[in-house]
C-alpha positions in Angstrom: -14.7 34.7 -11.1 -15.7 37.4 -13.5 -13.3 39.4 -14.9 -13.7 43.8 -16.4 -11.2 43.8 -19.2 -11.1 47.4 -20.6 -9.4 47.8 -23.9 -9.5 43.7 -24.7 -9.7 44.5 -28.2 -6.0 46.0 -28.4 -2.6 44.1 -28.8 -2.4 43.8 -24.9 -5.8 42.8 -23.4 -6.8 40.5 -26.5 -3.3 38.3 -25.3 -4.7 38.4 -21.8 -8.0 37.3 -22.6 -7.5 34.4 -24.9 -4.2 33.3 -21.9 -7.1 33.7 -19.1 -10.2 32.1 -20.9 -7.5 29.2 -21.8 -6.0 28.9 -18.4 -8.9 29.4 -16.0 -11.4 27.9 -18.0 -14.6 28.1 -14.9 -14.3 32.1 -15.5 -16.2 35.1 -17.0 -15.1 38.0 -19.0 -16.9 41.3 -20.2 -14.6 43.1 -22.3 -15.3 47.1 -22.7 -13.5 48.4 -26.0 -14.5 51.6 -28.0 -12.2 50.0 -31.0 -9.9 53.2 -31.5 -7.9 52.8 -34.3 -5.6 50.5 -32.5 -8.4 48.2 -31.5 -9.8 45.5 -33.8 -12.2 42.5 -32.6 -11.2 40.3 -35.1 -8.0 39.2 -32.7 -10.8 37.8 -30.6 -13.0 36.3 -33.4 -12.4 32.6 -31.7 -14.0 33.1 -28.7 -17.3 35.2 -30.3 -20.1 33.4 -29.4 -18.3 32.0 -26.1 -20.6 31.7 -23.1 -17.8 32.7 -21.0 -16.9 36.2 -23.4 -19.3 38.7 -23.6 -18.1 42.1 -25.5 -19.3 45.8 -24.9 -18.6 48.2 -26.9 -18.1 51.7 -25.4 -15.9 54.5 -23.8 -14.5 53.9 -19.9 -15.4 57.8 -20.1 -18.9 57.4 -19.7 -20.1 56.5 -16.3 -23.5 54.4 -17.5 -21.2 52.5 -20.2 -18.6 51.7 -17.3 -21.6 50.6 -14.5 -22.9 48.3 -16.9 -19.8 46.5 -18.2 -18.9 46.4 -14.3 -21.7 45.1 -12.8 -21.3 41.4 -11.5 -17.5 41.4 -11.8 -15.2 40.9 -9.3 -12.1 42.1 -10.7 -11.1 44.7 -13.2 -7.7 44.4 -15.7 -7.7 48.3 -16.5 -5.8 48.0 -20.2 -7.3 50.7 -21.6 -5.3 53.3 -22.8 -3.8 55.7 -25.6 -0.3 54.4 -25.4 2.0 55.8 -28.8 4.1 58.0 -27.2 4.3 59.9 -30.5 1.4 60.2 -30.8 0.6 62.0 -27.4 3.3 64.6 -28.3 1.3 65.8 -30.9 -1.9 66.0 -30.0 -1.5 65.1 -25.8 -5.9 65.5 -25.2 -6.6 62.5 -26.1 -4.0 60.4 -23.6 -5.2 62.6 -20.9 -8.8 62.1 -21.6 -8.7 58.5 -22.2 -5.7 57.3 -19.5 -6.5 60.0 -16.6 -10.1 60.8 -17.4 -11.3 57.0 -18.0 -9.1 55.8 -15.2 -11.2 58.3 -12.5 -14.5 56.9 -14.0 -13.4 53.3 -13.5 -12.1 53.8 -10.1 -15.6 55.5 -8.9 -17.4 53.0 -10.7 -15.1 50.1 -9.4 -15.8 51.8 -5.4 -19.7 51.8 -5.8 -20.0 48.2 -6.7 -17.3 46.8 -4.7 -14.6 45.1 -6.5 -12.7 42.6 -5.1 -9.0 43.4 -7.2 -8.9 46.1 -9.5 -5.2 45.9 -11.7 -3.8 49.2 -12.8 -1.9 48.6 -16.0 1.1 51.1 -16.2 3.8 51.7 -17.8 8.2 51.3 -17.2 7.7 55.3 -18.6 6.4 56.3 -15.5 10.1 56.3 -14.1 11.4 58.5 -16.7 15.0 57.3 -17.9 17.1 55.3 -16.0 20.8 56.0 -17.1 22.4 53.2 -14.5 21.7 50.5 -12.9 17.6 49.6 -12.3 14.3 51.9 -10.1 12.2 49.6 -8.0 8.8 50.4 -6.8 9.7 53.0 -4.4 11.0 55.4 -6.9 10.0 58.7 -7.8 7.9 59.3 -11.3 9.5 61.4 -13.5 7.3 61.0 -16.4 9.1 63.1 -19.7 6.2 62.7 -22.2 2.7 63.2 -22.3 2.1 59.9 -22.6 3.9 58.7 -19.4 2.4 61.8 -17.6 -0.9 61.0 -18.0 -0.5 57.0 -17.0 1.4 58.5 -14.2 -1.5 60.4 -13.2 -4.2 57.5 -13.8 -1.7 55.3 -11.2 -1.5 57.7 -8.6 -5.4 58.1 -8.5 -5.4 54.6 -8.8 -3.2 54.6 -5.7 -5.4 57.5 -4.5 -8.7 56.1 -4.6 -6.5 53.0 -2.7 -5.6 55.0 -0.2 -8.8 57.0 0.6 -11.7 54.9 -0.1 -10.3 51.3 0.2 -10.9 50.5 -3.4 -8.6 47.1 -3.5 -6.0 48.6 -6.1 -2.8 46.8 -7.5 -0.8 48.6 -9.9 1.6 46.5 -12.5 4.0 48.3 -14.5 5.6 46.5 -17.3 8.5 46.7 -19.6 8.1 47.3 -23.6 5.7 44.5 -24.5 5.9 42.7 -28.2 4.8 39.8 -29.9 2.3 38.7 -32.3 -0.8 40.9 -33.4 0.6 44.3 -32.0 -0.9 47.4 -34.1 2.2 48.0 -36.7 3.2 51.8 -35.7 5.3 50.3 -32.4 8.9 49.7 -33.2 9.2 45.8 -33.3 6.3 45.6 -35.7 7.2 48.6 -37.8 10.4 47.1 -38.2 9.4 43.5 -39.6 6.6 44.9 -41.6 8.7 47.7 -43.0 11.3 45.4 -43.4 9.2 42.8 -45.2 8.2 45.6 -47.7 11.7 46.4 -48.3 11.1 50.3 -46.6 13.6 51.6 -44.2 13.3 51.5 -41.1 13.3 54.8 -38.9 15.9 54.7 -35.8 15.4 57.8 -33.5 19.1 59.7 -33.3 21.7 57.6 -33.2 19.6 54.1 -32.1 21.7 53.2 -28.9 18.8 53.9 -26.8 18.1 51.1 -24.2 14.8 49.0 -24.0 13.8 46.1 -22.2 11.2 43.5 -24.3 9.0 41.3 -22.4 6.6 38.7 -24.7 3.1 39.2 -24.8 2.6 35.7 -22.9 5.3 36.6 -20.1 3.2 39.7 -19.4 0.0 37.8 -19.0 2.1 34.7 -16.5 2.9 37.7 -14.3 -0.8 39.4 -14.4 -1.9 35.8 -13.0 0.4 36.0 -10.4 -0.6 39.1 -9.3 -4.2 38.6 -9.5 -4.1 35.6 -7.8 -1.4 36.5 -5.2 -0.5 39.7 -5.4 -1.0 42.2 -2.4 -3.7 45.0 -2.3 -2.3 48.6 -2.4 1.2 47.0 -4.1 3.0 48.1 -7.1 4.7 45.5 -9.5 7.2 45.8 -12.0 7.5 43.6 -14.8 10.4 43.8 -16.2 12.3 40.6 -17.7 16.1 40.8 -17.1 16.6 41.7 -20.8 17.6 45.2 -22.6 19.4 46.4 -25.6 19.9 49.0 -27.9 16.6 50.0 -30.2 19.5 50.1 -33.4 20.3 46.0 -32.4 16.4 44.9 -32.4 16.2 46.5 -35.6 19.5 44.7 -36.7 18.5 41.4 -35.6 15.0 41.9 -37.5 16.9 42.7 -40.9 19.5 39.8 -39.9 16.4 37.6 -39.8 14.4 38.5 -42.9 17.8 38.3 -45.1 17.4 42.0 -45.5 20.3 44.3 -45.7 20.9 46.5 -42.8 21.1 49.7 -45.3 17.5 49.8 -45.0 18.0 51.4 -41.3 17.5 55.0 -41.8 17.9 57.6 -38.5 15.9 60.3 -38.1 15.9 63.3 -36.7 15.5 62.2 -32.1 12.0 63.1 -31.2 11.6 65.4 -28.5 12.1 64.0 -24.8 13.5 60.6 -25.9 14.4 58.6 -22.6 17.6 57.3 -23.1 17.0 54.0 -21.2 14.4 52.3 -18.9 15.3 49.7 -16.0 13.2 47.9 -13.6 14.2 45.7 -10.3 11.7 42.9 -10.5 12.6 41.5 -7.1 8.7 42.1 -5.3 6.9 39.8 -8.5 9.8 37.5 -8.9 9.4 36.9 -4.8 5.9 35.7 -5.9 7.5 33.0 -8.5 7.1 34.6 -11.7 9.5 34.1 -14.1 9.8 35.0 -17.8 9.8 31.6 -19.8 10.3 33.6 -23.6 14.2 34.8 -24.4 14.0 37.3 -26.4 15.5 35.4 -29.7 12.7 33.0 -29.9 10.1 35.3 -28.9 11.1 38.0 -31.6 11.5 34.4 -34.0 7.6 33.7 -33.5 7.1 37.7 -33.5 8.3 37.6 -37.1 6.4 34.1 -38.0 3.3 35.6 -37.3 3.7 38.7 -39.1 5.3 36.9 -42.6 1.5 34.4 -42.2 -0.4 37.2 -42.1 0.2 39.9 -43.8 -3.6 40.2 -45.0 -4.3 41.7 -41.5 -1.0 44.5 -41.9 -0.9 45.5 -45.0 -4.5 47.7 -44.9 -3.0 48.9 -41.5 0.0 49.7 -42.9 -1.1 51.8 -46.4 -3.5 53.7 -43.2 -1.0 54.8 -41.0 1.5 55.6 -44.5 -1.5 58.0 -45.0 -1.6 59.2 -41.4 0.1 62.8 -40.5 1.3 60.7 -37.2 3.3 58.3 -39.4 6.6 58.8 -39.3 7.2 59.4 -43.2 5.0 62.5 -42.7 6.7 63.8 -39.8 9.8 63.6 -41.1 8.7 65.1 -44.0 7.6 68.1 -42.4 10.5 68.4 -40.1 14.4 69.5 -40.6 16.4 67.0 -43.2 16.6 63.2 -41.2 19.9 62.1 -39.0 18.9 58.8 -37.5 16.9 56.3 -37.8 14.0 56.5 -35.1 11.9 53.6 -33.3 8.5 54.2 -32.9 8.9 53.4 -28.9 
């Protein structure tokens, strides 16, 4: 089979490829990147020069860029995305450009050529917050950022362009995803690299909101599954079985470095926070998926990684100190900090 990966350069997509170039080793994979900021081709530099990896770079907004990168696959893992929530409440163009925008080109593309399986990668933010118990796939969207609107939108085209002209859609929305290599402005990585440096570490409000973590690996187990036996025109959650409060990942990241947990700082809430999300699972558990990573020795190898390599942080770290997205700058510019806030 020959796989579209869109976005295989990010923290995401560059897990999947090296998981599905390892585990089905017969297959093909064109990977379509336009290396934002967030992207970097050096978490792929093992398998350059692979006859089985080819890499395009380019934008899934333009159509001729899309129909070559497409042409001869079979299936298309749709990763691509602007995905910083704060990010997308400063400046929302981009998301919508890139995740509603890019989606739509995709999709037509994906119809004239006939794909067998093209997976929608979405989001648990879809949902909006979940306050008690957990939303399966039949729930409403109630999307509170611009971020969750617009990958909102790009899974109802998805389901759209399903629906109207046959294209053989599956949408998979997973929990907060973590684990080695993610781009250091998302909490979990903020926190160890901040951490490491001896920097506080910002906690939206008052930290108790809930999130569910799901390892990078566990993600890519359940996009086999779905490939491989998932239905056609089917939603998936991903969700894990495990949530807790942002402030108690943070703890348990100071707890491990041997730092003190002064260095939490809150900060003023940003705006629209979702208290907690929650996912039933049931309908990809059904098809034997099971996460294999707890969350203590997943956020153990989490840390490993990013105490052996701090030569590939610590440039993107001084970059995003200089950024007017970064927290430091936002705060600065904003009324005198409460809470400490993860970058979620």
């Amino acid at each position: 089979m020959k796989l579209l990966v869109t976005g295989g350069a990010g923290f995401i997509g560059s897990h999947f490829i090296h998981f599905w170039l390892s585990r089905h080793p017969q297959d093909q994979i064109v990977n379509l990147d336009c290396l934002t900021y967030a992207g970097s081709r050096s978490r792929l530099a093992d398998v350059e020069g692979d006859h089985r990896y080819a890499f395009i770079e380019g934008d899934i907004c333009e159509p001729q860029i899309v129909e070559q990168a497409m042409s001869g696959c079979e299936t298309v893992v749709h990763f691509a995305a602007e995905s910083h929530v704060d990010r997308s409440i400063t400046d929302a163009a981009p998301f919508i450009r890139t995740n509603v925008e890019g989606t739509s080109v995709l999709l037509q593309q994906a119809q004239r050529q006939g794909i067998q399986r093209f997976i929608q990668i979405s989001t648990d933010e879809v949902y909006g917050p979940v306050l008690d118990g957990a939303v399966d796939e039949q729930a409403p969207l109630s999307p509170r950022s611009p971020y969750a609107a617009s990958k909102a939108a790009g899974d109802l085209l998805a389901q759209a362009f399903h629906k109207t002209y046959r294209v053989p859609v599956i949408v998979v929305r997973p929990t907060n995803i973590y684990g080695p290599g993610q781009f250091p402005e998302k909490f979990i990585p903020l926190s160890i690299t901040n951490a490491t440096e001896g920097l506080p570490i910002p906690i939206y409000g008052d930290g108790r909101q809930r999130r569910a973590w799901l390892f990078a690996a566990d993600l890519c187990e359940a996009l086999d599954v779905v490939i491989r036996r998932g239905a056609i025109g089917e939603i998936y959650n991903v969700a894990g079985g495990m949530e807790q409060a942002n402030l108690e990942t943070a703890e348990a990241i100071l707890a491990s470095l041997g730092r003190s947990q002064a260095l939490l700082e809150l900060v003023t809430d940003r705006p629209g926070h979702d208290r907690r999300y929650a996912m039933d699972d049931a309908k990809l558990r059904a098809l034997g998926w099971r996460p294999q990573v707890s969350f203590e020795q997943g956020l153990q190898e989490t840390i490993a990684w990013y105490r052996a390599h701090t030569d590939w942080w610590r440039p993107l770290v001084q970059k995003l100190r200089e950024d007017p997205y970064h927290w430091l700058n936002r705060a600065a510019r904003s009324s005198p900090p409460q809470a400490s806030g993860a970058v979620l």
